[in-house]
C-alpha positions, -999 to +999 in steps of 0.1 A: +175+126+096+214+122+093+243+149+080+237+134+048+206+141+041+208+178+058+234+188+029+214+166+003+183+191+014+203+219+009+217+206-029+177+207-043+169+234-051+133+234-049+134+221-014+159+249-004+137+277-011+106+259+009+131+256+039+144+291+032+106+308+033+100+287+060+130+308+075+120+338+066+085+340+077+101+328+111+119+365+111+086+382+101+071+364+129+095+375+155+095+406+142+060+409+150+066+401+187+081+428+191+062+457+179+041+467+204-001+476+204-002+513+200-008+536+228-001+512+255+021+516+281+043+486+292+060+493+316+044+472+343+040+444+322+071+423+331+064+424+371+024+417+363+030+384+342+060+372+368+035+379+398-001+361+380+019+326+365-021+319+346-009+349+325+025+335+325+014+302+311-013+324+286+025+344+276+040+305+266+017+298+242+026+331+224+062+335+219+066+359+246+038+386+226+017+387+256+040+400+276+050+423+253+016+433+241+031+431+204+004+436+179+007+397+171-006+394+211-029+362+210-008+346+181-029+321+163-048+308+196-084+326+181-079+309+150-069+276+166-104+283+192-128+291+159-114+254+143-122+238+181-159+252+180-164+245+144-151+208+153-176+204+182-204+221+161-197+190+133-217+168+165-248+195+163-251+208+130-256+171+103-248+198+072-214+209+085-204+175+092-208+166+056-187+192+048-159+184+076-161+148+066-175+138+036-165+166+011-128+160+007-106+187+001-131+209-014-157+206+020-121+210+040-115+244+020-147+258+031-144+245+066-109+261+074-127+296+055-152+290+078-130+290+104-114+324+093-145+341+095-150+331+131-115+340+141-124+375+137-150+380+164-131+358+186-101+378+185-121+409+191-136+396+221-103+375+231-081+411+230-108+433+244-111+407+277-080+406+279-070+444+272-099+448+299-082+425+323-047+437+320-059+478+329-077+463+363-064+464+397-050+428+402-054+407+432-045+417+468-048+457+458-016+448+429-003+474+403-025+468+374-006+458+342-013+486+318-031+524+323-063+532+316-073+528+276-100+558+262-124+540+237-106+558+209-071+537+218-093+505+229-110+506+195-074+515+178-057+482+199-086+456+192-085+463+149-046+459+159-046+422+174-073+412+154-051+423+123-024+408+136-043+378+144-050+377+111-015+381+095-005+350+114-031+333+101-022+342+065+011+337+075+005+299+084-014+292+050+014+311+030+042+287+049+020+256+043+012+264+002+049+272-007+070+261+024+073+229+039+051+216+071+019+227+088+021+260+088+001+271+120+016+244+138+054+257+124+043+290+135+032+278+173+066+255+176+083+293+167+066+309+195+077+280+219+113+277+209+115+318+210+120+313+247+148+291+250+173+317+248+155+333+280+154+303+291+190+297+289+197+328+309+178+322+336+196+295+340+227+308+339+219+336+357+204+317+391+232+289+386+240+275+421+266+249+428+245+232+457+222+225+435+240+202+410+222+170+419+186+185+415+200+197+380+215+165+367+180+145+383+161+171+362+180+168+331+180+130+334+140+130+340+139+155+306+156+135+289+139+100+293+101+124+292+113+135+255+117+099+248+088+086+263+065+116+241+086+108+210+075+072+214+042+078+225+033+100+196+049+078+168+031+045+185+000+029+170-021+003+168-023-013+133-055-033+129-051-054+091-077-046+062-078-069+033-099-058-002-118-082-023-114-093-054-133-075-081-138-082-122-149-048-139-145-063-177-112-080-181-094-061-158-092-075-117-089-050-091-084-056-051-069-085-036-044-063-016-041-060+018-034-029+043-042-018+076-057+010+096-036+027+119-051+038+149-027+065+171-024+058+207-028+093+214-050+106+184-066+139+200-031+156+199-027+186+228-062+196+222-074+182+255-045+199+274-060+233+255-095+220+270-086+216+304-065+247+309-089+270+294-118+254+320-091+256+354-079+290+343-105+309+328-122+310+363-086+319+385-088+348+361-122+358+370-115+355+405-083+369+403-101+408+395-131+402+418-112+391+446-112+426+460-144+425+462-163+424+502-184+398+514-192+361+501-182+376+461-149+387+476-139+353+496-156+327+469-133+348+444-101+345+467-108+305+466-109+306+430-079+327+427-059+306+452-069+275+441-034+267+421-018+272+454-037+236+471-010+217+441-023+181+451-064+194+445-051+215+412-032+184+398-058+162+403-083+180+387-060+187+359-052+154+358-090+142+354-098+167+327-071+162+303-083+123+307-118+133+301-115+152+275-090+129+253-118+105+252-145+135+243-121+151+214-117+114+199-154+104+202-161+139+183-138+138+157-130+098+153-161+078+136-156+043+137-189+037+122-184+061+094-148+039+086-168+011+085-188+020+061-161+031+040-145+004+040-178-019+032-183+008+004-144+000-009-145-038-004-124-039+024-130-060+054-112-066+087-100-109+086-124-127+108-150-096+113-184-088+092-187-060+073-207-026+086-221-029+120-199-053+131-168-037+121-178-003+136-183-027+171-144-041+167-131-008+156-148+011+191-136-013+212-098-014+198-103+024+202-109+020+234-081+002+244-057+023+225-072+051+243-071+044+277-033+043+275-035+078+253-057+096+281-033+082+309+001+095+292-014+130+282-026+133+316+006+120+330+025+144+310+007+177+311+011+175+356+047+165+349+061+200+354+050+201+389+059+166+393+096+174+387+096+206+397+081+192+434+109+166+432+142+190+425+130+222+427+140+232+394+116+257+376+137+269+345+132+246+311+097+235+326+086+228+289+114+199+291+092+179+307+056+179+302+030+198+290+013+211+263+047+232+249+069+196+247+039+179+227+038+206+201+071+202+196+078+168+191+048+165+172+058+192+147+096+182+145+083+146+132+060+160+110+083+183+097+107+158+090+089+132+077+074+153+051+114+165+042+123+125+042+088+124+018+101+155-007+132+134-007+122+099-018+099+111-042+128+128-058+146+097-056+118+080-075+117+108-104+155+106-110+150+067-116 
C-alpha cells in the first residue's frame, strides 16, 4: 500500500471510522494490561518471569499481561484453545462437522458461540493453574512469584480473568463487525507489537560497540527471514478448474474457468501453538516438583532442564511443528469433500475424472505443497535459537522466527488486503 492510498483511506469516510475503532479498541486493550487482578501482590513478578523464560515465552503471547497479572492475563489464548478443540472434535463428532463445514455462515455462527461457551471453563481452569503455579516455590528453592491467595481472593481473581477473557473476546467480534480485519487476530498482533518499545530499550540500554558485527549479521538475517515468511505465506499452488456448460431454459450457464488455490503453508501458526503447549506444559510441571526427593525429584529436574540440552530441545521442536502441520491440515482440509463440490457445481480439474479421482489428485498436490509448508514452519519457529546461537543477540528475537513474526505478517496482509478490497469496491460504485 503506497502514500497515496494511506491519505485516500483517510478521505472516506466510512473507512476512517473502521480504522479509527480499530484504534480505539487498541487503547482499551492496553489499557486492560495494565490493571492488575485484585489482591495480588506483584512485586516479584518481574524477577520470576526473567528467571523461568517458559513463562517468558507464555508473557509474549499476551502483550506483556502475564507479567503483569492484568485482569486481561491469558488475553484471548482460552478462546483461541476452545476453537482448537472444537476443530479436532469436527474429526469425532459427524453432527458438528456438518455444522463446521456444511452449514455456511449460519453453521459458522453457532460453531464460534460454541466456542464461547467453552472459553469459559477453559479460562477458569487456565487462570486457576496458573494462579496456582505462580504462588508455589519455583525451582531450585526460588522466590515464588506471588503470596499466598485465600479462596475468597482466588475465587475473586478467577471471575476476574475469565471476565476479562471474555471482554477480549467481545472485543475481537466488536472490531471485526464494525472495524476492519480479524478482529482476534488484530487483537493478538496488539499484544505482540506492545513489546517493541521494551524491546527497543533493551537494546539501547545493553548497546555495546564490540558487538557491531553480531548486530548488523542479526539485522541482515531479520531482514531476509521477514522476506522469506512474507513470501512463504502469500505463495500457493494454483491447480485450474473449468465448469461445464449447462442449458436451464434459454439461458446457458458455466463455461468459465478458475482454479483452486492451495496455500503452501495452510495450517497457519497453529502447529507452532501445538508443539509448544506439548514441550512446555511438562517443563512447567517439572519445574514445581523438582524439589521434590527421590526418582519424582530428579525425573522432574530432567524435565525442567530439558531446554538447557538446545540441540535435543530443537530437534524435538523441530519434529513437532512438522508433525503437526500435516495433522492440522488433514483435520481441517478435505480434499474429498472439494471434490465433491466441485462434481456437485460442474466443475472438473482438465485431464482428471470427477469425484474419487479428483479427491486422489487433490491429496497428492497437498502433499507436495505441504511438505515444503511443514519444513519452513519448522525452520522458522527454531530460528530464534539459530540466530541467537550464531551472534549472540537475544533482543528483537520475534524478528526472526517464531510463532510472534507469523502472526504478524499474516495479519498485516490480511489487514491490508481487505483495506486495498474496501477501496476497489468503492472505486467500482463511483463508476
Amino acid at each position: 500500500m503506497n502514500f497515496n492510498k494511506v491519505i485516500q483511506v483517510f478521505k472516506i469516510k466510512d473507512l476512517r471510522k473502521k480504522i479509527l475503532f480499530v484504534l480505539a479498541m487498541f487503547i482499551l486493550f492496553r489499557l486492560m494490561s495494565n490493571i492488575p487482578v485484585p489482591g495480588v501482590d506483584a512485586q516479584n513478578l518481574q524477577g520470576f518471569f526473567e528467571r523461568y523464560q517458559m513463562f517468558g515465552l507464555l508473557n509474549i503471547f499476551t502483550g506483556g499481561m502475564l507479567s503483569k497479572l492484568s485482569i486481561a492475563m491469558l488475553g484471548i489464548g482460552p478462546y483461541i484453545t476452545a476453537i482448537i478443540i472444537l476443530q479436532l472434535l469436527t474429526m469425532i463428532f459427524p453432527a458438528l462437522e456438518k455444522i463446521y463445514k456444511e452449514e455456511g455462515a449460519s453453521g459458522r455462527q453457532r460453531f464460534n458461540q460454541y466456542g464461547r461457551i467453552l472459553t469459559v471453563p477453559l479460562a477458569i481452569m487456565q487462570g486457576y493453574a496458573m494462579l496456582n503455579l505462580l504462588q508455589r516455590t519455583g525451582p531450585g528453592g526460588g522466590e515464588a512469584a506471588i503470596g499466598a491467595l485465600s479462596p475468597i481472593m482466588m475465587i475473586s481473581a478467577l471471575i476476574t480473568v475469565t471476565a476479562g477473557t471474555m471482554f477480549l473476546v467481545w472485543l475481537g467480534e466488536m472490531i471485526t463487525e464494525r472495524g476492519i480485519g480479524n478482529g482476534v487476530s488484530l487483537l493478538i498482533f496488539a499484544g505482540i507489537v506492545a513489546g517493541i518499545p521494551q524491546n527497543i530499550y533493551q537494546f539501547a540500554f545493553n548497546w555495546d560497540p564490540a558487538q557491531l558485527p553480531s548486530y548488523l549479521l542479526f539485522f541482515g538475517a531479520a531482514f531476509l527471514i521477514i522476506i522469506g515468511v512474507v513470501l512463504v505465506t502469500e505463495a500457493r499452488r494454483n491447480i485450474p478448474v473449468f465448469y461445464a456448460k449447462r442449458v436451464r431454459g434459454n439461458k446457458i450457464y458455466g463455461g468459465a474457468s478458475t482454479y483452486l488455490p492451495l496455500n503452501v503453508n495452510p495450517a497457519g501458526v497453529i502447529p507452532i501453538i501445538f508443539a509448544l503447549s506439548i514441550l512446555l506444559f511438562p517443563q512447567m510441571i517439572g519445574s514445581f516438583l523438582s524439589n521434590a526427593g527421590g526418582v519424582v525429584g530428579s525425573v522432574a529436574k530432567a524435565v525442567a532442564n530439558f531446554q538447557n540440552h538446545q540441540i535435543a530441545w530443537g530437534a524435538t521442536y523441530f519434529i513437532l511443528v512438522f508433525a503437526f502441520t500435516y495433522f492440522y491440515t488433514m483435520v481441517t482440509f478435505d480434499p474429498k469433500a472439494i471434490s465433491n463440490n466441485l462434481k456437485k457445481m460442474g466443475g472438473f480439474v482438465p485431464g482428471i475424472r470427477p469425484g474419487q479421482s479428483t479427491a486422489s489428485f487433490l491429496n497428492y498436490i497437498l502433499n507436495r505443497v505441504l511438505f515444503i509448508g511443514a519444513v519452513f514452519l519448522s525452520v522458522i519457529a527454531i530460528m530464534p535459537y539459530l540466530i541467537k546461537g550464531a551472534t549472540g543477540v537475544a533482543t528483537f528475537s520475534f524478528l526472526v522466527g517464531g510463532t510472534s513474526l507469523l502472526i504478524v505478517v499474516a495479519v498485516v496482509l490480511d489487514t491490508v488486503k481487505q483495506i486495498n478490497a474496501q477501496l476497489q469496491m468503492r472505486e467500482y460504485e463511483t463508476l
